[in-house]
N, C-alpha and C positions, 0 to 999 in steps of 0.2 A: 295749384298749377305750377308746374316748372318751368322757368324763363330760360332764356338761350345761355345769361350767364350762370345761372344758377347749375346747369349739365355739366361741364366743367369740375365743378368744386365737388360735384356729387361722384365725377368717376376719379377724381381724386382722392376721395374718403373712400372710395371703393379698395383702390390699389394702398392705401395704408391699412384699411383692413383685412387683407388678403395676407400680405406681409405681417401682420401680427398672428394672423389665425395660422400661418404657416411656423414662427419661429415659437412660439406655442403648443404646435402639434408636436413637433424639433423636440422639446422638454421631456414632453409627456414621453414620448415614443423613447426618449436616452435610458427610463426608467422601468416602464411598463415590462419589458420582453424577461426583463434581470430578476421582476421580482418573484417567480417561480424556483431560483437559484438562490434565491435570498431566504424565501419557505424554508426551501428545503434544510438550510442550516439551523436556521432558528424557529421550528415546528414542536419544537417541546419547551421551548427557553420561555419565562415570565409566567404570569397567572395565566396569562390567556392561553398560553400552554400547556400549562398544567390541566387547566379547567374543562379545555377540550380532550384531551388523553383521559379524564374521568366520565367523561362521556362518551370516549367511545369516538373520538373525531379527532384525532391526534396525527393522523396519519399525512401523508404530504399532499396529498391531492385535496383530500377536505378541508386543509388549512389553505391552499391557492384560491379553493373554490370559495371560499369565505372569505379573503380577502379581495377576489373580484368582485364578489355582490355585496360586500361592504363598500366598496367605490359605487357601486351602480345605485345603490340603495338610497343612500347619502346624495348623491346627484339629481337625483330622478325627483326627491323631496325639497331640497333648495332652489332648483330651477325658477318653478311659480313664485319664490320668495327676490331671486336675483330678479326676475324678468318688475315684479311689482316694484321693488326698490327705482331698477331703472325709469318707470316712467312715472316715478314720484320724485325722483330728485337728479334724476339725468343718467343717459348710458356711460359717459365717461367716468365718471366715479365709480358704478358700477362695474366696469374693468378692470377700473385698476384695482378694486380690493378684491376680486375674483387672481388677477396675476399676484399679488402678494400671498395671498392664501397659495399657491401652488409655490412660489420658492420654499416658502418657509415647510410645504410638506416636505417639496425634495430634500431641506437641511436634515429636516427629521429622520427620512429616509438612508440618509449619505449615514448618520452618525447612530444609529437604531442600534442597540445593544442586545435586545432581543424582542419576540413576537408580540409584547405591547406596544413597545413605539413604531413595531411595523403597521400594524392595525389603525396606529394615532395617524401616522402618515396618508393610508388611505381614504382616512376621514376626513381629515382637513383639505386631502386632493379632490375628494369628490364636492364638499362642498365650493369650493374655489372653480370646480371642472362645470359648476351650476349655468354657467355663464355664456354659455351655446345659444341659449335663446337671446339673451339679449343683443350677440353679436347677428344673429339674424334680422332681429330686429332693427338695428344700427343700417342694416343692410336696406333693410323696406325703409326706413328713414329718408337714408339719403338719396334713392334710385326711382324713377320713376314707375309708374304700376305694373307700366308691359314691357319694363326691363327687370324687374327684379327676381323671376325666375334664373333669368342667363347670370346675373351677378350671384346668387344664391349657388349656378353650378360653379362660376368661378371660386368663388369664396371657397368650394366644399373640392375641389382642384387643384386648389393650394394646401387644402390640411394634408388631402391626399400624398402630395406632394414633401409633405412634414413627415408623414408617417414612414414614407420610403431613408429618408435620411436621417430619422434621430435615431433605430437600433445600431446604426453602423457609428455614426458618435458616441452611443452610450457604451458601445461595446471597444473602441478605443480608450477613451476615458477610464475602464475598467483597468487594461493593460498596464496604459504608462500610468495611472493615479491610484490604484489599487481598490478597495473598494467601497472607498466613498469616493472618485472618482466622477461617477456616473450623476449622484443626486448632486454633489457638489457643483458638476458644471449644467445641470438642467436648474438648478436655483440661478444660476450665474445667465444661465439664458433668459430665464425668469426678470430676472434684473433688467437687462439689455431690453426684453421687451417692454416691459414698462415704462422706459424714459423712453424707447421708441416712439408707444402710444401717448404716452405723456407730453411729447413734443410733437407731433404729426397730425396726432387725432382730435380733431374740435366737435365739440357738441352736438350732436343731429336733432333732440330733441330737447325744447323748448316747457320743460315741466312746468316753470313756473306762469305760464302763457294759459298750460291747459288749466292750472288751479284756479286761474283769476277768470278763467269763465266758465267758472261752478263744474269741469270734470272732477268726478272724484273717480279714481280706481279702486275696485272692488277687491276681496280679499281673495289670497291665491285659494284657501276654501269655498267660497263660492265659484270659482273659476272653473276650478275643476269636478265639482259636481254639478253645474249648467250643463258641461259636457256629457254627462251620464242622465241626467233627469230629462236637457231636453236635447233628445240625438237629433233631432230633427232639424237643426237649424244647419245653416252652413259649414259655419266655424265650427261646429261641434263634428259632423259628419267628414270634413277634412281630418281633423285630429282622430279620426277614428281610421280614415283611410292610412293615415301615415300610420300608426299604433298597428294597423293590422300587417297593414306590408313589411313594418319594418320588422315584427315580428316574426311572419314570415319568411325573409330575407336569412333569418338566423338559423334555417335548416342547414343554407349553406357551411356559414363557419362552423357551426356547430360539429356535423356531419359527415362532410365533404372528405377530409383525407380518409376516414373510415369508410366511405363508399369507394374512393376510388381503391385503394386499398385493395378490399374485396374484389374488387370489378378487375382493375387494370395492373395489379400488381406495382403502387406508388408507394414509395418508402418514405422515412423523416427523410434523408438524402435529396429526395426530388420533390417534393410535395410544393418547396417555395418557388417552383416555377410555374405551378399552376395560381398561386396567389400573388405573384409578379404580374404574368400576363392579366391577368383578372384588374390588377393596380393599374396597368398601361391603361386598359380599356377603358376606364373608371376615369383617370387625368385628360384623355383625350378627349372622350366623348363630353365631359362638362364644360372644358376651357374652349374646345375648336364647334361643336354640334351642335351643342344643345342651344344656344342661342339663333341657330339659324331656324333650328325646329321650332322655337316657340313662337318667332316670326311667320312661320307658315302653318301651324296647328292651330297657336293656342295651349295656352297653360290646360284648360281644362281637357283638350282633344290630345294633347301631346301625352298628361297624368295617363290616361285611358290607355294609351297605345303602351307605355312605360308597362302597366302591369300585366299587358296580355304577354309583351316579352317577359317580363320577370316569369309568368305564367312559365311562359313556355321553357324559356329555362331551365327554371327549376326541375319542373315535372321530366324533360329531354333527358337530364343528368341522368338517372338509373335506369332510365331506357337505351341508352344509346348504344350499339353496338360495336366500335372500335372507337380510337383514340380522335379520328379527326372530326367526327359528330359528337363525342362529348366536347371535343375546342368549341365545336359551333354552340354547342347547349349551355355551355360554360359562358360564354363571349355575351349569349344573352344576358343573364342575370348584371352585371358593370352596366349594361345598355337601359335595362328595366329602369334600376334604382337611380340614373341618371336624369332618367326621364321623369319618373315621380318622383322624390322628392321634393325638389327645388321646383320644380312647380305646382303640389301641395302648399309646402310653405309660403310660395307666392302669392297662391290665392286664398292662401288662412290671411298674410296680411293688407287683403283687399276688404276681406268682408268683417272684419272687428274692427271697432273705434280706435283710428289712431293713439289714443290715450289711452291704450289698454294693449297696445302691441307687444309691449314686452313681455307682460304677464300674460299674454295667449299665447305666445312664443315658448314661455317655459311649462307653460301648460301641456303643450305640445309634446316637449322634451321630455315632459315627468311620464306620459300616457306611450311615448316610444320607448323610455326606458323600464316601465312596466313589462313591456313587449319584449326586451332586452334580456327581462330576467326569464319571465314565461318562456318564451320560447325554446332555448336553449332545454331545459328540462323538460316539455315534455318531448321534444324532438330526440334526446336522448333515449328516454324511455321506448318511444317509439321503434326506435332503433334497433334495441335488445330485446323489443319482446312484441313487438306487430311485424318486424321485418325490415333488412337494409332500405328496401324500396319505399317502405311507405310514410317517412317524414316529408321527404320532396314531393311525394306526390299528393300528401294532403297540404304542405306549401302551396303548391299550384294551384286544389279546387279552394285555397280560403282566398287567393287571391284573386282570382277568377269571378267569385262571388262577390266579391268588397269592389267590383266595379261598380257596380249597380248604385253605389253609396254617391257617386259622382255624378251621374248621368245629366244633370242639369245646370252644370256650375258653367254652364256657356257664355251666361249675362257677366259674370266677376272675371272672366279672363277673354275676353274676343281676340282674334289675332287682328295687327293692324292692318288696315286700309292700304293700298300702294298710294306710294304720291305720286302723283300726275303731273306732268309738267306743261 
């Protein structure tokens, strides 16, 4: 139970973690947009260039496409190992060699000679990038149970927030520092955050408290197939809610400028103002709304309502008839995902043993990042060969259906009681 003093220091580790998950996002995002520009130079350079041009994948977009699901792939499988580390030997260490592992990618990056130390770079970003779940968990650490959805949108508020401002730093840093430039000053952010967290952020979990009364945490292999063998439980059937939705979620980026495209005549030229407004929707709806909803829903009523909009969203998008009903169709999807995740992950850490929150955290994260990869291809597929329409609209019945997965998590998330005076 959390005392009056103890609220305080918790929304204090709150706002230090917000600010780190933001100057972090800062990094990544300096890096991320460049390295398509970066392929494309050095797409035949080193063995791994070669190696792919002999098979047949040499081309520029196979070598992007490879280098994204070489981060997703590497991510998605260290997660359950970051999340286990942290609540065996505490989340603050686990940070900080999570932020070291990412400068030293961007050094690699800044000074990459050719498409093998590109490649080396992604690896070492994804594993370092593992550390999503633990910072959620840092999060349920320090906040109390019927606040940790609204801090989980804050926290995901401020990445957002990250994401708006490091392509435009990275893409300065290109200009005046040529082109190493960009990973150069995203390791130098790297840096800065680290003695940020290093000096700001204290402890939230107490590992060596859980060992001495006999917790032991399980391996991130059994972790993750508890969730497949028994779907039935909670925590299991939450991590499938997130995996499914977020997988669905990926009609959109995937597809989106290609729908409107077809539909509305949107070009490279305009297309980032529909992923602007979609960003606004996204930073407002978590930092200003979504805390007064979970006040009046409930995590578990609030998730439900989250997917019928994402629902509708989705599926409104290649139906909509002019420009002002795809905005509305559009505006849902920011609203949806708003609303479920953060309170998913809320109620994922209600119902698993505090001594295991990290490692169901990254569990979490490796089963969304599955979704990450899936999705994307077969929604492509989809695309070319069942029809523009029909990725979103099979988005909307999978998410539609994965309600059902929910229906009774009412006991783990109640909304509060009013106090009476």
């Amino acid at each position: 139970m959390h005392t009056a003093a103890e609220e305080p220091q918790g929304k204090g580790k709150l706002v230090v973690l917000m600010v780190t998950a933001f100057m972090d996002m800062v990094g990544i995002l300096m890096v991320t947009p460049l390295m398509p520009f970066y392929a494309q130079d050095m797409h035949e350079t080193g063995v791994m260039g070669r190696l792919l041009s002999a098979v047949g994948m040499g081309g520029e977009g196979a070598v992007v496409s490879l280098l994204v699901a070489t981060f997703a792939i590497v991510q998605l499988i260290s997660a359950p190992q970051w999340g286990r580390v942290s609540d065996r030997f505490g989340r603050r260490p686990a940070m900080m060699i999570g932020l070291a592992g990412s400068a030293l990618a961007y050094i690699v990056f800044a000074f990459a000679p050719n498409l093998d130390w590109l490649f080396l770079s992604r690896i070492v970003q994804g594993a370092g990038g593992g550390t999503v779940g633990v910072i959620q968990a840092y999060v349920a650490d320090s906040t109390k149970p019927e606040d940790r959805a609204k801090a989980l949108g804050w926290l995901s508020a401020a990445t957002n927030a990250g994401v708006a401002l490091g392509p435009v730093i990275g893409g300065g840093a290109m200009h005046f520092f040529g082109k190493s430039g960009p990973g150069l000053a995203a390791a130098l952010m790297s840096c800065i955050t680290m003695l940020f967290a290093f000096h700001y952020l204290t402890e939230s979990h107490d590992a060596a408290a859980a060992k001495a009364a006999g917790k032991t945490v399980r391996s991130s292999r059994e972790a993750v197939f508890r969730v497949v063998s028994h779907g039935a439980e909670p925590s299991s059937r939450l991590i499938w809610i997130y995996a499914i939705t977020m997988g669905s979620f990926q009609a959109m980026s995937t597809t989106l400028a290609l729908l409107l495209n077809w539909r509305f005549g949107v070009t490279a030229t305009t297309i980032g103002f529909f992923f602007t407004y979609v960003g606004v929707i996204s930073v407002i709806t978590r930092a200003l709304i979504l805390g007064k909803m979970v006040d009046r829903f409930g995590e578990a009523r609030l998730s439900r309502l989250g997917m019928v909009l994402l629902a509708c969203g989705l599926g409104g998008m290649p139906l909509a008839p002019n420009i002002p009903t795809l905005a509305l169709a559009v505006a849902l999807v920011p609203l949806g995902t708003a609303f479920t995740f953060p309170c998913v992950t809320g109620l994922l850490s209600r119902v698993v043993p505090s001594h295991e929150r990290g490692l169901y955290m990254g569990v979490q994260q490796t089963f969304g990042g599955i979704a990450r990869v899936l999705g994307p291809l077969y929604f492509g597929w989809a695309y070319d060969h069942l029809g523009q329409r029909v990725p979103f609209l099979t988005a909307a019945v999978v998410v539609l259906l994965t309600i059902g997965l929910g229906l009774d998590m009412e006991s783990y998330g109640k909304p509060r009681e009013p106090v009476h005076t």
